[in-house]
PDB file of N, CA, C and O in Angstrom, chain B, residues numbered from 101:
ATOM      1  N   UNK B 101       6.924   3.463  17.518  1.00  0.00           N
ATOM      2  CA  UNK B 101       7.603   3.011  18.720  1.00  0.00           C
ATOM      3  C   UNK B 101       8.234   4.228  19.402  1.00  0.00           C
ATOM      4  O   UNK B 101       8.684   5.148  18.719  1.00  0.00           O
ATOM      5  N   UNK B 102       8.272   4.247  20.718  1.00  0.00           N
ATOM      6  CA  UNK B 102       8.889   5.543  21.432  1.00  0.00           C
ATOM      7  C   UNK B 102       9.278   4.853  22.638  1.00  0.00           C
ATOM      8  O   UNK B 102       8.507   4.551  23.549  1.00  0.00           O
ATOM      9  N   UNK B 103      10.830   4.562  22.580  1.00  0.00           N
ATOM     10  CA  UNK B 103      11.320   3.727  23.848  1.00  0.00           C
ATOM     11  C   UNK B 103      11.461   4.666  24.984  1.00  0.00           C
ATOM     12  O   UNK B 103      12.091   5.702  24.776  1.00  0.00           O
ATOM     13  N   UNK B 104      11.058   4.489  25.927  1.00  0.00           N
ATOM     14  CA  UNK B 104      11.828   5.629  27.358  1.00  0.00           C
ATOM     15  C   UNK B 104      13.284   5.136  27.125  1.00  0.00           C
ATOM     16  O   UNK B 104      13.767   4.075  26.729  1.00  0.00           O
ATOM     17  N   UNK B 105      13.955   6.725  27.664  1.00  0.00           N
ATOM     18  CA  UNK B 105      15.144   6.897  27.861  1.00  0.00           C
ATOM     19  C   UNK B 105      15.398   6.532  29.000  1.00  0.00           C
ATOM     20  O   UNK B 105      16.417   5.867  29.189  1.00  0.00           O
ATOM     21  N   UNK B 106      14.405   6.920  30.242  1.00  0.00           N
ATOM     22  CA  UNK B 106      14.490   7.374  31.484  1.00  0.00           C
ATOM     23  C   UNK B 106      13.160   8.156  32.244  1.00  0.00           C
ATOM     24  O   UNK B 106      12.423   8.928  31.631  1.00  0.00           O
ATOM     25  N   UNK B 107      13.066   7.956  33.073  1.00  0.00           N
ATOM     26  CA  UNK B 107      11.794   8.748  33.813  1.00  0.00           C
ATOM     27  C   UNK B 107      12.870   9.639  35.314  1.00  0.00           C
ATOM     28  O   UNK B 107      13.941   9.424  35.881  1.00  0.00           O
ATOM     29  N   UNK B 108      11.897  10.532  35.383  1.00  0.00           N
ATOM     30  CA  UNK B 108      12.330  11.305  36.492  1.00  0.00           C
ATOM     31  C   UNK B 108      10.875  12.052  37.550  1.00  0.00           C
ATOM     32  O   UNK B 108      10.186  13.014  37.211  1.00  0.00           O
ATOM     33  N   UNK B 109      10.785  11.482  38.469  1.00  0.00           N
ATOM     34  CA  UNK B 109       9.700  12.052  38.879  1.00  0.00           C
ATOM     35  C   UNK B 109       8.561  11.863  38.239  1.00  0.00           C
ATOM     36  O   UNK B 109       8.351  10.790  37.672  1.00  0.00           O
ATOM     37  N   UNK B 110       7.675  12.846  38.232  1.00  0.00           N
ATOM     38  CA  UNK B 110       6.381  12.773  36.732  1.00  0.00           C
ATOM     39  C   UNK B 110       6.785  12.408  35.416  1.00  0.00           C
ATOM     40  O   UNK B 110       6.124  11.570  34.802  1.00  0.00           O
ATOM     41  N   UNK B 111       7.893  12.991  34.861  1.00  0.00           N
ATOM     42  CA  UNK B 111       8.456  12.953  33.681  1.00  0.00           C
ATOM     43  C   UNK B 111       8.927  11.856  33.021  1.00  0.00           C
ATOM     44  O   UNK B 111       9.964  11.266  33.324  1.00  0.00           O
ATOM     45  N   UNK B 112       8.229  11.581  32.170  1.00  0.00           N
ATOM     46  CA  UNK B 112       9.261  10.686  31.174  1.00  0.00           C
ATOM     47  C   UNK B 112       9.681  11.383  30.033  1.00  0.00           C
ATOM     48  O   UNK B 112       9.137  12.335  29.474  1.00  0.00           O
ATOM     49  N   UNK B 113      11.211  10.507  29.627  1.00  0.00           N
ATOM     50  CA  UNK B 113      11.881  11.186  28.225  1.00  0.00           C
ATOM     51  C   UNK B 113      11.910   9.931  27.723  1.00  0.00           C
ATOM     52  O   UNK B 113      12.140   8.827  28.217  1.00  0.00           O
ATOM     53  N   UNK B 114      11.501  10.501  26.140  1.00  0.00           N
ATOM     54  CA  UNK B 114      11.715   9.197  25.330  1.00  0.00           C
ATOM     55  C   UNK B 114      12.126   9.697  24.067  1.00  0.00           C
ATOM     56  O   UNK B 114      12.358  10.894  23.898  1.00  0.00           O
ATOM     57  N   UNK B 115      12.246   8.703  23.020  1.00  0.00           N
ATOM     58  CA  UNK B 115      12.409   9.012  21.485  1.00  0.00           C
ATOM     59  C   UNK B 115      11.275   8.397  20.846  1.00  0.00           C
ATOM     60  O   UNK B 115      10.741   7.376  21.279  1.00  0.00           O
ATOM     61  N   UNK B 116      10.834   9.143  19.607  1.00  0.00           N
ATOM     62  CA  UNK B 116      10.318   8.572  18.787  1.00  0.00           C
ATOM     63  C   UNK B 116      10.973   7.906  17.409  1.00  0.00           C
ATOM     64  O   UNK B 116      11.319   8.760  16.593  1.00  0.00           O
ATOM     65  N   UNK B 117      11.140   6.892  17.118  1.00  0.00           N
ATOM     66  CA  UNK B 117      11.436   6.101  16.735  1.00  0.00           C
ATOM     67  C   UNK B 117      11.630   6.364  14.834  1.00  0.00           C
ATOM     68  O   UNK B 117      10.718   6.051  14.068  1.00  0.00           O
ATOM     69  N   UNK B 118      12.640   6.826  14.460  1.00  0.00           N
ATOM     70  CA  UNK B 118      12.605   7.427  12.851  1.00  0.00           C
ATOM     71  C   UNK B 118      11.887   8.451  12.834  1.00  0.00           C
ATOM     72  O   UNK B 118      11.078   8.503  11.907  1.00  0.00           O
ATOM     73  N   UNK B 119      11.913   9.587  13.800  1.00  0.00           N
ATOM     74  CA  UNK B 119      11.237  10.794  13.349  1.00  0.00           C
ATOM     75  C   UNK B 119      11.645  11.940  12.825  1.00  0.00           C
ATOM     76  O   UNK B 119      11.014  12.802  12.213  1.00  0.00           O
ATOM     77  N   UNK B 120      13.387  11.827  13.290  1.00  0.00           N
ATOM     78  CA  UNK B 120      14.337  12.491  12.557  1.00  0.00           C
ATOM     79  C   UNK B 120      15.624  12.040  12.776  1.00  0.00           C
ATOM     80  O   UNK B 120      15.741  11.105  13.568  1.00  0.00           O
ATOM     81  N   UNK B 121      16.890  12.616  12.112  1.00  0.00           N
ATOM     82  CA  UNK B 121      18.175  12.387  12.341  1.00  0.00           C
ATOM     83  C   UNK B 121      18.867  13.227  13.618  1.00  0.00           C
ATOM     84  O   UNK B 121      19.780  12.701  14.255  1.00  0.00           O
ATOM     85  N   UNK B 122      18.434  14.401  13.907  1.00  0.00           N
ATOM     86  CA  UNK B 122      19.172  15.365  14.652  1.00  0.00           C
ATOM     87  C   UNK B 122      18.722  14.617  16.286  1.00  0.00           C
ATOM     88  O   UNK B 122      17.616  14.269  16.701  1.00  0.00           O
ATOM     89  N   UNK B 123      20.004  14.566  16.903  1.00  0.00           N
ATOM     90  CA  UNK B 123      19.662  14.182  18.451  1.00  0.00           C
ATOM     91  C   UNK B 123      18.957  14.707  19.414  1.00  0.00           C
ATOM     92  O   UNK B 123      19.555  15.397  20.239  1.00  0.00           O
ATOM     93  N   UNK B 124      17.386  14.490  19.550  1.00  0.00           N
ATOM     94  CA  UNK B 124      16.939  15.175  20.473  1.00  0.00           C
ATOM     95  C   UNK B 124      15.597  14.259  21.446  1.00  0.00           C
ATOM     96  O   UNK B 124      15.279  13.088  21.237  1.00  0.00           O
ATOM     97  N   UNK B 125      15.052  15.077  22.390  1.00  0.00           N
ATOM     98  CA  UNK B 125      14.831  14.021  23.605  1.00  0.00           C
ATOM     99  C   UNK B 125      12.830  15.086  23.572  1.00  0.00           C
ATOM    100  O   UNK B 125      12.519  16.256  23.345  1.00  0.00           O
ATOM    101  N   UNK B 126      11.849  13.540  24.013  1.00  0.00           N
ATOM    102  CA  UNK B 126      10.425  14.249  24.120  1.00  0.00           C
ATOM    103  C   UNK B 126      10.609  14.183  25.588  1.00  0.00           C
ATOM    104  O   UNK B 126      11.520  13.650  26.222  1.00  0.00           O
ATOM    105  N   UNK B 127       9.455  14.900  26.051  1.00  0.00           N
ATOM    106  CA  UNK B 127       9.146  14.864  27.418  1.00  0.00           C
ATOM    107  C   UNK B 127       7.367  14.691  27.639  1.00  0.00           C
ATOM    108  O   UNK B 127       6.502  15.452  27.206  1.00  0.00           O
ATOM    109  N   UNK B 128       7.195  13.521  28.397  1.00  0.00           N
ATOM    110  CA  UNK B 128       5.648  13.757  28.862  1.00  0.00           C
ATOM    111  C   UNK B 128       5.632  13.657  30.294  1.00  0.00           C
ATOM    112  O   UNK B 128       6.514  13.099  30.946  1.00  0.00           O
ATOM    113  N   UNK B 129       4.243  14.408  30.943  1.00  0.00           N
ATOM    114  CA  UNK B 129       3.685  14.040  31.739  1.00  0.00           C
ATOM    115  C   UNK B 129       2.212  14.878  31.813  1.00  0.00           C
ATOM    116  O   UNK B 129       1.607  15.360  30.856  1.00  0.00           O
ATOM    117  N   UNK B 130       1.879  14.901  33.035  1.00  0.00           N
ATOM    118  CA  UNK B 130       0.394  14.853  33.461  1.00  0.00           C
ATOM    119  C   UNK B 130       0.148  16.690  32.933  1.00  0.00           C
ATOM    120  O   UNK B 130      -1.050  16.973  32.947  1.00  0.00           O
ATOM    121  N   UNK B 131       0.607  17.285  32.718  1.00  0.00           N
ATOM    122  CA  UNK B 131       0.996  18.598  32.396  1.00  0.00           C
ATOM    123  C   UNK B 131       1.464  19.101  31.303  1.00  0.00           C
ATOM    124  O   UNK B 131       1.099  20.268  31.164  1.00  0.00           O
ATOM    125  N   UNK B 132       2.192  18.668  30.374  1.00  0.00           N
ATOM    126  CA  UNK B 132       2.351  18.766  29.189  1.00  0.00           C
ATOM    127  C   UNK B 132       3.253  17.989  28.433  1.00  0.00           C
ATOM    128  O   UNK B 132       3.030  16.779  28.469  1.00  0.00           O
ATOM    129  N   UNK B 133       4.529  18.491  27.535  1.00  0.00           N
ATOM    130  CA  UNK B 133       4.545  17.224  26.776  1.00  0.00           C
ATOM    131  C   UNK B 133       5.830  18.954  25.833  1.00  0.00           C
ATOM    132  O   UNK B 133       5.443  20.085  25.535  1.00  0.00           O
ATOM    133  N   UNK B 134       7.086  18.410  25.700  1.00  0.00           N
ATOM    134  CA  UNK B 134       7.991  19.334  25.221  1.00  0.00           C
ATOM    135  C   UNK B 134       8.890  18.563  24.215  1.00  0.00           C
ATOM    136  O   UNK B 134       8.676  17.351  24.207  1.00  0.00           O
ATOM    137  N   UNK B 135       9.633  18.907  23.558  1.00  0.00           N
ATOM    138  CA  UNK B 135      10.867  18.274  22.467  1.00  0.00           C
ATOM    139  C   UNK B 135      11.838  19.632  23.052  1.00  0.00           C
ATOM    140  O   UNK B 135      11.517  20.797  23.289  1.00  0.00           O
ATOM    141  N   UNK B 136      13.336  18.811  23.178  1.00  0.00           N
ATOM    142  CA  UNK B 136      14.430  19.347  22.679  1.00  0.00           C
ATOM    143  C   UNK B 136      15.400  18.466  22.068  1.00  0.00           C
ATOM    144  O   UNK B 136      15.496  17.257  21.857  1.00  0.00           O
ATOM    145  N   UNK B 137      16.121  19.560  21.850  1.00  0.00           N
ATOM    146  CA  UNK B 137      17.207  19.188  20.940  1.00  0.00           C
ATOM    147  C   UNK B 137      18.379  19.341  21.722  1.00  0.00           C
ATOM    148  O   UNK B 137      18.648  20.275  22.479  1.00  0.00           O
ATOM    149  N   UNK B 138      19.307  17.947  21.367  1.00  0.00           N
ATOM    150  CA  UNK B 138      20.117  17.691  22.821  1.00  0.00           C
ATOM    151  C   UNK B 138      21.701  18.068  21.640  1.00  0.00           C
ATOM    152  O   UNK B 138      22.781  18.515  22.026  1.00  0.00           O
ATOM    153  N   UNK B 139      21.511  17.887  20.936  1.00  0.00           N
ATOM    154  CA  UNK B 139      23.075  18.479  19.839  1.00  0.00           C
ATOM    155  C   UNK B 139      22.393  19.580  18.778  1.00  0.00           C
ATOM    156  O   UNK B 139      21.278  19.638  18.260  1.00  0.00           O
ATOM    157  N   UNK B 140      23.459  20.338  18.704  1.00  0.00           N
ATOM    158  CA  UNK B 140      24.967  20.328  18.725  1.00  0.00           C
ATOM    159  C   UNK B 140      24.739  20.896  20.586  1.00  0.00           C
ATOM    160  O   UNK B 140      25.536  20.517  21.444  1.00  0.00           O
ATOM    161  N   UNK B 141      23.646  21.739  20.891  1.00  0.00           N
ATOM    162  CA  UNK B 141      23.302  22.449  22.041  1.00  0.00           C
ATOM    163  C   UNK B 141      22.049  21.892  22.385  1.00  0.00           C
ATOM    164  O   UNK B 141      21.214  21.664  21.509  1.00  0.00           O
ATOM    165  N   UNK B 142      21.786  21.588  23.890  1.00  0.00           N
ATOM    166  CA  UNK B 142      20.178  21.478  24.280  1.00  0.00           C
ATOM    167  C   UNK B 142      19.515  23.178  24.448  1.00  0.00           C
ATOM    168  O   UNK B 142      19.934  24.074  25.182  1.00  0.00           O
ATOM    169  N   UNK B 143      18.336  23.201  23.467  1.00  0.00           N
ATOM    170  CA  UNK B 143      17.607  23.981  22.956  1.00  0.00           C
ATOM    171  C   UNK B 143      16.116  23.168  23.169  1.00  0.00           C
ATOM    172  O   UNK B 143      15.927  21.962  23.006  1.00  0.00           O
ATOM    173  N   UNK B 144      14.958  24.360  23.650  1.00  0.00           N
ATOM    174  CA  UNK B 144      13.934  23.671  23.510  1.00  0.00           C
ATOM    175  C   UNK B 144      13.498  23.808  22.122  1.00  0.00           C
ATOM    176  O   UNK B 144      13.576  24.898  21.555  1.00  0.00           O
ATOM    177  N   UNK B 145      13.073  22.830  21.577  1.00  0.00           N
ATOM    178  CA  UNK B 145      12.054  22.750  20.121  1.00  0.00           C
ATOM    179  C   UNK B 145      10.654  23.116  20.297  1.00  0.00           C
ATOM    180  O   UNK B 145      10.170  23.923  19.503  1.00  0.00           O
ATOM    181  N   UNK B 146      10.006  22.673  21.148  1.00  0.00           N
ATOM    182  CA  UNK B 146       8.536  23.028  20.713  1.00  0.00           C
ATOM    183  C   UNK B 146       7.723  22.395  22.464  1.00  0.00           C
ATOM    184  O   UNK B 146       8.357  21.513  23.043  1.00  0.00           O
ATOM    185  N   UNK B 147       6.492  22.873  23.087  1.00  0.00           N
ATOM    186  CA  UNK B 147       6.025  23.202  24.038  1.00  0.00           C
ATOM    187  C   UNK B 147       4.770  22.893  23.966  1.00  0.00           C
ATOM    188  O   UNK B 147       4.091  23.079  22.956  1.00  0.00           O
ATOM    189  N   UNK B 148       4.375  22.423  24.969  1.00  0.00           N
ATOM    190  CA  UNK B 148       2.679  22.808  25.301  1.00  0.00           C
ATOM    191  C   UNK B 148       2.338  22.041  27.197  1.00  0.00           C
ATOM    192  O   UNK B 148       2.782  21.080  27.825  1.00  0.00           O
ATOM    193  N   UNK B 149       1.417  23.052  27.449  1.00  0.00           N
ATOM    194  CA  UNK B 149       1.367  22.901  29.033  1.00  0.00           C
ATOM    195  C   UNK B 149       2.372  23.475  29.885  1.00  0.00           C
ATOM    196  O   UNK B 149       2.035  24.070  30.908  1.00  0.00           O
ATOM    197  N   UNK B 150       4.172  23.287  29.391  1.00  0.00           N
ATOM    198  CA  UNK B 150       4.542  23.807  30.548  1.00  0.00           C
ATOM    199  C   UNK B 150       4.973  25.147  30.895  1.00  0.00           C
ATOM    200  O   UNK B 150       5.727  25.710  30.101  1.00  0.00           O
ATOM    201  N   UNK B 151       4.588  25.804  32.045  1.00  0.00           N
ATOM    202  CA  UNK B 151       5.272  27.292  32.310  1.00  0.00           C
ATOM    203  C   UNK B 151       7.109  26.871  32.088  1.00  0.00           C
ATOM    204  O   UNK B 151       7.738  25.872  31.740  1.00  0.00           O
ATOM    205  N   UNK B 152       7.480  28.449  32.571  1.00  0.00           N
ATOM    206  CA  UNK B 152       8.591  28.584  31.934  1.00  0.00           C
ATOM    207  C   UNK B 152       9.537  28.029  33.111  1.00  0.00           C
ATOM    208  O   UNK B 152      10.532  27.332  32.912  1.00  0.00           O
ATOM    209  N   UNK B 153       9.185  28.344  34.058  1.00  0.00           N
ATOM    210  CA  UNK B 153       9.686  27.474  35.187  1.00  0.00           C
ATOM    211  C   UNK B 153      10.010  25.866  35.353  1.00  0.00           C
ATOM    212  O   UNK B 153      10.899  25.390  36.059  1.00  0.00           O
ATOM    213  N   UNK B 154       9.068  25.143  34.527  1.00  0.00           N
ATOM    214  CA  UNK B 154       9.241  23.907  34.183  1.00  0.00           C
ATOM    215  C   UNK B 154      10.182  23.684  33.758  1.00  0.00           C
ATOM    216  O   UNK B 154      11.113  23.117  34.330  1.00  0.00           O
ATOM    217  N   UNK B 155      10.141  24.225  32.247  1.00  0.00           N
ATOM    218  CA  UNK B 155      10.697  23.810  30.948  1.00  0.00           C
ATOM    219  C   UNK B 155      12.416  24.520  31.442  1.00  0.00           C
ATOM    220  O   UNK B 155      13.344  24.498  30.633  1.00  0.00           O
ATOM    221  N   UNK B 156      12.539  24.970  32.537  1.00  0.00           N
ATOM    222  CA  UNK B 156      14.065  25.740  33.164  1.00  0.00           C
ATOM    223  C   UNK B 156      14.074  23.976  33.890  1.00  0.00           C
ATOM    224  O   UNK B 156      14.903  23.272  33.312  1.00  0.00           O
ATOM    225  N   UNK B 157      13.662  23.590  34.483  1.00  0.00           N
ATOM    226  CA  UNK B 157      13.780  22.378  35.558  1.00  0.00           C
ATOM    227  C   UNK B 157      14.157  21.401  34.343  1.00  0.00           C
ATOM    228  O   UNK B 157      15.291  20.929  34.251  1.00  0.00           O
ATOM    229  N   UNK B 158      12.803  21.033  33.103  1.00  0.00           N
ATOM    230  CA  UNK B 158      13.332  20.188  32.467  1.00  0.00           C
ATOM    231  C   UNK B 158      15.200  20.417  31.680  1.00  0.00           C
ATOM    232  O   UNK B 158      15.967  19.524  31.320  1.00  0.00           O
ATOM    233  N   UNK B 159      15.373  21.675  31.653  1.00  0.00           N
ATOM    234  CA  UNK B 159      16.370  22.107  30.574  1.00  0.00           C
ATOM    235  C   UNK B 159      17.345  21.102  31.407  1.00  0.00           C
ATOM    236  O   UNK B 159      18.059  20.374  30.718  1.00  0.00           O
ATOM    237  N   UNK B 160      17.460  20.974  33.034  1.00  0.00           N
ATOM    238  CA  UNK B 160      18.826  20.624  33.811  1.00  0.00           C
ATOM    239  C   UNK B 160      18.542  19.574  33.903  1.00  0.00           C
ATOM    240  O   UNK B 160      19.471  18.793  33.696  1.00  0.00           O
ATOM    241  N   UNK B 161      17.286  18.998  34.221  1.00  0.00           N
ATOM    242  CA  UNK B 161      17.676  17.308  33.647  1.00  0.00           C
ATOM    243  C   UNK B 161      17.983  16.587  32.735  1.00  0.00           C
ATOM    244  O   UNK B 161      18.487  15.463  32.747  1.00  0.00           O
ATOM    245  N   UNK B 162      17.566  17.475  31.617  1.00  0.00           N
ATOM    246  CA  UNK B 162      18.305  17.066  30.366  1.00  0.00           C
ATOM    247  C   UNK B 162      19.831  17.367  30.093  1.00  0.00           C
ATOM    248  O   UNK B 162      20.511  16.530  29.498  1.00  0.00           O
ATOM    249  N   UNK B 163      20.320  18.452  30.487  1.00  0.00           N
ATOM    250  CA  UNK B 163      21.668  18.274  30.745  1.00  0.00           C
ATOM    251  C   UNK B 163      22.568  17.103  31.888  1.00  0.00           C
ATOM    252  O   UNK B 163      23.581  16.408  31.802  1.00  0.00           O
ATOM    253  N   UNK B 164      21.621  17.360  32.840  1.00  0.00           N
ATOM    254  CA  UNK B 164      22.369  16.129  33.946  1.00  0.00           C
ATOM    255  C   UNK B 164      22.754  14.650  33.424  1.00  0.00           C
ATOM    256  O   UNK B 164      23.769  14.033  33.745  1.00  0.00           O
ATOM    257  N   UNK B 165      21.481  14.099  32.336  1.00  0.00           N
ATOM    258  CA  UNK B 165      21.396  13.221  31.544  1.00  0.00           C
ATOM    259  C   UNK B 165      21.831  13.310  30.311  1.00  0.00           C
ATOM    260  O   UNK B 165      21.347  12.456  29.570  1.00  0.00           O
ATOM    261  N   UNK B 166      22.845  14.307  29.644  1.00  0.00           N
ATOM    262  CA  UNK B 166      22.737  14.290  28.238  1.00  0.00           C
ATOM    263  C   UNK B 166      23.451  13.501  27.685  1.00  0.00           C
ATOM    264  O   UNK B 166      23.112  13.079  26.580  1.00  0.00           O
ATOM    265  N   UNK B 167      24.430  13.150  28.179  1.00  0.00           N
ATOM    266  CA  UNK B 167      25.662  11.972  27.899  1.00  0.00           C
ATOM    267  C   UNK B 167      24.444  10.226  27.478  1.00  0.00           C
ATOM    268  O   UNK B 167      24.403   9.567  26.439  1.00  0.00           O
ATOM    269  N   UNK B 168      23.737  10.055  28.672  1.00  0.00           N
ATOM    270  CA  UNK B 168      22.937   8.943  28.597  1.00  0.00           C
ATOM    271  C   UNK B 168      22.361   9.284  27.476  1.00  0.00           C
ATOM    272  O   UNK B 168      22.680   8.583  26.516  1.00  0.00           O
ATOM    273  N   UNK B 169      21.394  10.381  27.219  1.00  0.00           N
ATOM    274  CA  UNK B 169      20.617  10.210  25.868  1.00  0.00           C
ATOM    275  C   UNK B 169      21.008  10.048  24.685  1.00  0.00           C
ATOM    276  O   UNK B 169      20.350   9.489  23.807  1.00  0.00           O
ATOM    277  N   UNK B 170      22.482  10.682  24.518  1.00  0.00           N
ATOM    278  CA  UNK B 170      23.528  10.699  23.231  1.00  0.00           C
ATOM    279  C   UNK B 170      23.567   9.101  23.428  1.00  0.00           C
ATOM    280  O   UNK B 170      22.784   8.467  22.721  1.00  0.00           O
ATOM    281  N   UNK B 171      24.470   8.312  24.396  1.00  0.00           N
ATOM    282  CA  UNK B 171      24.531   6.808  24.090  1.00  0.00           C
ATOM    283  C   UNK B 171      23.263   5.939  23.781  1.00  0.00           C
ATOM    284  O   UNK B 171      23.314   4.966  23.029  1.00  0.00           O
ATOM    285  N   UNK B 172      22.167   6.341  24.387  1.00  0.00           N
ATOM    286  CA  UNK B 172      21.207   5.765  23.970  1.00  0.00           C
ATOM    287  C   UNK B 172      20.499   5.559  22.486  1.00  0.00           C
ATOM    288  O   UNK B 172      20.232   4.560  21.819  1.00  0.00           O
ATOM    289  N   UNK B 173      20.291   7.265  22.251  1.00  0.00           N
ATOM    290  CA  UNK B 173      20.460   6.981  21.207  1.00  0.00           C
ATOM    291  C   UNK B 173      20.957   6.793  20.060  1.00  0.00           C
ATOM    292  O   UNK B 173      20.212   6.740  19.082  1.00  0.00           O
ATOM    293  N   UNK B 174      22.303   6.653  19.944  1.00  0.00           N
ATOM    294  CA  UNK B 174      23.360   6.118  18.781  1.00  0.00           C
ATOM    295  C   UNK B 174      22.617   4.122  19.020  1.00  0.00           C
ATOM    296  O   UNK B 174      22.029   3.595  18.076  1.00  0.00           O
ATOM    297  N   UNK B 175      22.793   3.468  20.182  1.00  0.00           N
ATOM    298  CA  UNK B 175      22.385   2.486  20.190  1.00  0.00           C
ATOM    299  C   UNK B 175      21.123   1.974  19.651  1.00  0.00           C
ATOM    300  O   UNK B 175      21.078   0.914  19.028  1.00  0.00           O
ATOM    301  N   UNK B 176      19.847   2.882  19.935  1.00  0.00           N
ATOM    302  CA  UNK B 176      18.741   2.560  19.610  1.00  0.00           C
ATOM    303  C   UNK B 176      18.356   3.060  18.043  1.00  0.00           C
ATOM    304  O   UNK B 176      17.342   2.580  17.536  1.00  0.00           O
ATOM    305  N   UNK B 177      19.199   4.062  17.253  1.00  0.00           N
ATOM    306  CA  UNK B 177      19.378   3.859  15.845  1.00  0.00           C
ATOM    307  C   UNK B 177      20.210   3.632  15.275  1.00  0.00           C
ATOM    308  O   UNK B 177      20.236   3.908  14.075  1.00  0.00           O
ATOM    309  N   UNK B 178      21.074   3.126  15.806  1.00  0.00           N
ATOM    310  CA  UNK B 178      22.112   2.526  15.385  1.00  0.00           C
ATOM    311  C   UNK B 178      21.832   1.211  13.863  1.00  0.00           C
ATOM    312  O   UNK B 178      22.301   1.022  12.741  1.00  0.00           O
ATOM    313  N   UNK B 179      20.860   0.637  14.705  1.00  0.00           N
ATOM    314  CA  UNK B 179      20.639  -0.479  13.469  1.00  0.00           C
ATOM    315  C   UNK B 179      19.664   0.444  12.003  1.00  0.00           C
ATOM    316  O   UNK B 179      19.378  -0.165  10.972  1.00  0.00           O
TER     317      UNK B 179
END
C-alpha cells in the first residue's frame, strides 16, 4: 500500500506502507521517482531521473509541506 500524501503539479508524494520507521516522503512522476528523509533533517535518500535542479524544487516542497507529512504520517502508522 502507498497512500498519497499530496500531489503537486506532476508530482506525487506518498509513503510506502511498513517500509521503515524513520520519517520520510517518495516522490513520483513522469521523470523520475526520489526518497527523502523528512527527520531529524530533510535530506535526499536516493534518486533516479531527476537533474539537480529538480530534486532543489522538490527539496522546498517538501519543506513547505513538512509539518503535513510528519502529521500524516504519525496518523497513517499510527495503528
Amino acid at each position: 500500500m502507498s497512500p498519497t500524501v499530496f500531489r503537486e503539479k506532476k508530482y506525487r508524494f506518498f509513503f510506502f506502507s511498513r517500509e521503515e520507521t524513520r520519517i520520510h516522503i517518495h516522490v513520483i512522476s513522469p521523470d523520475g521517482e526520489a526518497k527523502f528523509w523528512v527527520e531529524p533533517n530533510i535530506e535526499l535518500a536516493q534518486f533516479v531521473g531527476y537533474n539537480e535542479r529538480e530534486l532543489k524544487k522538490l527539496t522546498e516542497i517538501i519543506k513547505e509541506h513538512r509539518d503535513e507529512i510528519i502529521e500524516k504520517w504519525n496518523k497513517h502508522f499510527a495503528s
